[in-house]
N, C-alpha and C positions, 0 to 999 in steps of 0.2 A: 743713604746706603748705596754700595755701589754695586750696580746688576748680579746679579745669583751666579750666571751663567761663565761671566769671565771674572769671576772674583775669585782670586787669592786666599789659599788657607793662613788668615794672618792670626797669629798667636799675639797678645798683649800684656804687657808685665809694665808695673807702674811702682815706684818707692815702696810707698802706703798710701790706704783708704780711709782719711780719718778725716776729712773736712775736704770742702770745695775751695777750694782756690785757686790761682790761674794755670798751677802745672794739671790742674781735673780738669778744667776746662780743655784743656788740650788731648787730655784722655777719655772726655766723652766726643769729642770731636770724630778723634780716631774709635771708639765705639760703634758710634753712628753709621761712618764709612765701614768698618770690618765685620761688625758685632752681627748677632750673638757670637761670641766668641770664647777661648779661653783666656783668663787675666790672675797673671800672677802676679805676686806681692807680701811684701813684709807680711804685716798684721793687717785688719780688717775692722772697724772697730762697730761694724753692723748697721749703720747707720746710711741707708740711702742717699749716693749722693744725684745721681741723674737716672731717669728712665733706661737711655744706654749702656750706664754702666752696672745696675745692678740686673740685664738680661742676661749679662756674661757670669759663665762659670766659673768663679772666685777661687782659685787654689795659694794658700797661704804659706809660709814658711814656717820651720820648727819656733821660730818664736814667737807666734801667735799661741803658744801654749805660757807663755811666762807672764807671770803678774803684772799687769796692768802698760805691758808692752804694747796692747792695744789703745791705748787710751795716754794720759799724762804722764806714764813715766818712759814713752819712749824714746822721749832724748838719753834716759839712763842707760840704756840697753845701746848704744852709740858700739858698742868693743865687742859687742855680740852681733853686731850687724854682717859684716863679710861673712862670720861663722853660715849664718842662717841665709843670707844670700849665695852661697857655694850650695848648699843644701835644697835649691828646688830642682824640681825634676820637670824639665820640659819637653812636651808630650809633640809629635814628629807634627808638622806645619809644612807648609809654605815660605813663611817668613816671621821671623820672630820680629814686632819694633815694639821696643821700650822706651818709656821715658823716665827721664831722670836728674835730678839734681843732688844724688845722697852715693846711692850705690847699686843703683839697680843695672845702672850700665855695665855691670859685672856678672851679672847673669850668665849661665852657658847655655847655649844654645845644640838643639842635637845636630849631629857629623851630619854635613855638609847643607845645613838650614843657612841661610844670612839672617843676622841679628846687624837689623838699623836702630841705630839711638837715639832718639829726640832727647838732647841733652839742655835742660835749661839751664845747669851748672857744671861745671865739677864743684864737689860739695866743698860749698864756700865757709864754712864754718871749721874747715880741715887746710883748706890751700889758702884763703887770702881775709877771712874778715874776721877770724876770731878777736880783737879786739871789740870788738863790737856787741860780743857774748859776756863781757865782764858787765854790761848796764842790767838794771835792774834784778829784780827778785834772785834769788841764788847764784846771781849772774859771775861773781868770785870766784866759787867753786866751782860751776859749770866750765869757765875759763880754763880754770887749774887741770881740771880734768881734760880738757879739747886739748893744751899743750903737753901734756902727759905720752898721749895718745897720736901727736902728731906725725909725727916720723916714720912711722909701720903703720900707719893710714894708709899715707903719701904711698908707699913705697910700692904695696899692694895695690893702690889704685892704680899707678903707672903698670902695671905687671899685666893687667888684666883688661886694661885697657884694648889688647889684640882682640879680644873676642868678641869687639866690634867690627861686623865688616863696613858699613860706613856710619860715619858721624854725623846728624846736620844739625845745627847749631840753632837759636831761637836770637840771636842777634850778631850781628860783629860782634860787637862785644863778649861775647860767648863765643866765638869763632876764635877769638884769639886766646880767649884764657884755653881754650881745647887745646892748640896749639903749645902751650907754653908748658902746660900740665901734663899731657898726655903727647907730646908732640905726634898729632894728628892731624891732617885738614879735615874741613868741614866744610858742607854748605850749608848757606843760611837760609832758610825759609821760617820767616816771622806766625808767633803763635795766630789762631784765628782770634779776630774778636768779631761780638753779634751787634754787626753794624745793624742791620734789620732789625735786633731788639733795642738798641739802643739808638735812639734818633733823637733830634731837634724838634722840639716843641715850640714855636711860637708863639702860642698863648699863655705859656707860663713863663712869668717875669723875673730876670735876676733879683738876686737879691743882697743883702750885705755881709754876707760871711762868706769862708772859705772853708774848704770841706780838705779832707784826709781820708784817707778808704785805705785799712792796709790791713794786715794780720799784725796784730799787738806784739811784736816780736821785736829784740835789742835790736836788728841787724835795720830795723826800717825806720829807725831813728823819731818815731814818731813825737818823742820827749823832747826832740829839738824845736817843732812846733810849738808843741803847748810853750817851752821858755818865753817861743817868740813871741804866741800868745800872751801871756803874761808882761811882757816889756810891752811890748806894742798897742795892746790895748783891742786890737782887732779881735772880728768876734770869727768865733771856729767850732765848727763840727768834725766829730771824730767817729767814724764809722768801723766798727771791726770789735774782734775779742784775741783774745791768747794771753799769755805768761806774762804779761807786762799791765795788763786792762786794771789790776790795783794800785800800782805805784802809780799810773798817770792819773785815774781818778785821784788819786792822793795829794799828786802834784797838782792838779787843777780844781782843789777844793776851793773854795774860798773865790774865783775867778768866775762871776755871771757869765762872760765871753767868752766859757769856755765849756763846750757840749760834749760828753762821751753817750752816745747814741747804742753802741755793742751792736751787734751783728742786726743787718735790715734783711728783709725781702728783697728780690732783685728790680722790683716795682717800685718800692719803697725808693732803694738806691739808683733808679734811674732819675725818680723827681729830684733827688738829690743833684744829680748831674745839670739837671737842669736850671733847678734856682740856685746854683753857686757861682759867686763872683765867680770864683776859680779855684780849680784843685792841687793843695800843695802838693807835693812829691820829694821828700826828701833824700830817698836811700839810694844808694849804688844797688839797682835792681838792673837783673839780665836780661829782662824785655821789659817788664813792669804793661801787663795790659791794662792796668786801671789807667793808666795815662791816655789811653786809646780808645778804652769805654768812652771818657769823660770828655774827649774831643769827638766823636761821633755825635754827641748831644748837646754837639757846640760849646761847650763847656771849655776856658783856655785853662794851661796849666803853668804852673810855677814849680821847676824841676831841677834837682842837684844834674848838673852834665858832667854827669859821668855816668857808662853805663848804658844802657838800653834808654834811659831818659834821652842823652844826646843823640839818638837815631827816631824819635818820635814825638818830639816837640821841635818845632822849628820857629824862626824870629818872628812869622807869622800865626802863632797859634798857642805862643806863651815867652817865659820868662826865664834865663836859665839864670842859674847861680855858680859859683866853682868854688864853694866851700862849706862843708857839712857843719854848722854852727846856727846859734843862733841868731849873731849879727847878720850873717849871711842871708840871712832868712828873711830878717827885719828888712833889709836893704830890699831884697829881692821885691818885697809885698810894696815895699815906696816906688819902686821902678814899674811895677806892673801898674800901679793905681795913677799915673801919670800918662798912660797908652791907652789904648783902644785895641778893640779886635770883634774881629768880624765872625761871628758864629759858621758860618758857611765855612770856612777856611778853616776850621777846626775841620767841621766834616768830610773835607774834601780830602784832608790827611789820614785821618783815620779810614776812609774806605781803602786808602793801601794795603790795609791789614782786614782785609774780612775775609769772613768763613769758604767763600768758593775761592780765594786768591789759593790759600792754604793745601784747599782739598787737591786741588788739582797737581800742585807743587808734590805733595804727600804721594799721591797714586802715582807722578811719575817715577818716584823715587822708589817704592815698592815694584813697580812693573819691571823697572829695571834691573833690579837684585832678584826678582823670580826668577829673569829668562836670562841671567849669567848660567 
């Protein structure tokens, strides 16, 4: 937390509250630093996700009143999202920063506040990967519905995009879709990871599988593993839950070498880090910090380059591929299994990306938008 005395009255507004993954991560980050504070957002789905974040006082939007908007149906509520994000009322600050990958970068902020945006997308399921929403469970319809809905997305998002007064991106890669979408610059300052929680272990031994950590979700192509799984014969662990965690169990019935684990402890998934040959990484992801957990604990990675993967695996610390398949895949696991790699040199990458590189980047960025 940053001193009482010269802190900033910083206001915090985040998508939604409804599971920990790497964009909370970043907002108990910012917690940490600002908190107790106020945090606005979608829905809330009650569910604690960090000490930081549930200090702050949680103001929700009108559609935290609609059925199950908190919970599993609020991908449905997708067409009522702008509605309800126009609809909160932000209470007078300092500095408003939000984060966002959906539409919270659309927030208004009160007359003459600065609202900064830790933007991990523009929401990618509207500008660039909806194909990606047609795999698995409802995945047709759900499609049908994202191209339905495309075009007066788009259009509003670019619109409202001024009520950022600046952008900072969580990778190039994210710096230029900003750019392309919202024709905005942006600076990049990479999410934190908890190099300090996450270390190298010496006395625990690799061992012969390869691990996956993602949220079960079409866009992370997790299904392209398991195929590869299944051809290849290599054994895999699958770490994670969401909308997809049936059809892959389904897909990988019948397959001894192939584990779906669902959601671990952060303990759990650090030994994991540890005895894994190595962590696949399949998906065009905007920063993707499980790649950078998983290198902090020496752990090397095999990564689609494309995306936040190509700015955080390097020749020395994994395996890249340039094609979302499963041949690719395959190929990728034969070329790693022929190298070597040095646990240290994982670590030494990954401490690029930790928690005090971040904080300090953060606070200059807020210091400077106060005292405009």
């Amino acid at each position: 937390m940053i001193d009482a005395m010269s802190q900033p009255r910083v206001h915090l507004a985040h998508d939604w509250l409804v599971g920990m993954r790497g964009g909370e991560r970043v907002l108990d980050r910012l917690a940490r630093m600002y908190g107790p504070t106020t945090l606005y957002t979608l829905v809330d789905d009650g569910r604690p996700l960090s000490d930081a974040i549930s200090a702050c006082v949680v103001q929700t939007s009108p559609l935290q009143r609609f059925p199950g908007a908190a919970r599993r149906m609020r991908r449905w509520y997708l067409p009522l999202m702008r509605w309800a994000v126009e609809r909160i009322d932000v209470k007078d600050c300092d500095v408003l920063v939000s984060t966002s990958s959906a539409v919270m970068k659309s927030i208004k902020a009160p007359a003459g506040v600065p609202h900064l945006c830790y933007c991990h997308s523009p929401a990618r399921y509207i500008w660039d990967q909806q194909s990606d929403y047609d795999h698995g469970s409802g995945g047709v319809l759900r499609g049908a519905g994202l191209r339905m809905l495309r075009k007066r997305f788009q259009e509003w998002d670019c619109r409202t995009a001024d009520r950022v007064t600046q952008f900072i991106a969580n990778s190039q890669h994210t710096a230029r879709r900003i750019q392309e979408c919202y024709s905005r610059e942006s600076i990049v300052i990479y999410p934190p990871v908890r190099t300090e929680f996450f270390t190298v272990d010496k006395t625990i031994p690799r061992e012969e599988f390869y691990l996956v950590v993602a949220a079960l979700e079409p866009y992370k192509r997790t299904d392209l593993v398991v195929d590869a799984a299944k051809r290849s014969g290599f054994r895999l662990k699958i770490v994670g839950g969401g909308s997809q965690e049936s059809a892959l169990r389904e897909s990988a019935a019948g397959h001894a070498n192939i584990e779906l684990l669902g959601r671990v402890y952060d303990e759990q998934l650090r030994t994991l880090y540890r005895q894994a040959r190595a962590l696949i990484f399949p998906q065009m992801e905007d920063f993707g910090i499980i790649a950078v957990e998983a290198q902090a604990c020496g752990c090397p990675v095999i990564a689609y380059n494309k995306g936040g993967g190509a700015e955080t695996v390097t020749e020395h610390t994994g395996v890249q591929f340039a094609e979302q398949s499963e041949g690719a895949i395959c190929d990728a696991v034969q070329q790693f299994e022929r190298r070597s790699f040095v646990a240290q040199h994982c670590r030494d990458n990954a401490e690029c990306f930790s928690e005090a590189a971040f904080d300090n980047s953060i606070a200059r960025q807020v210091n400077q938008l106060q005292s405009k």
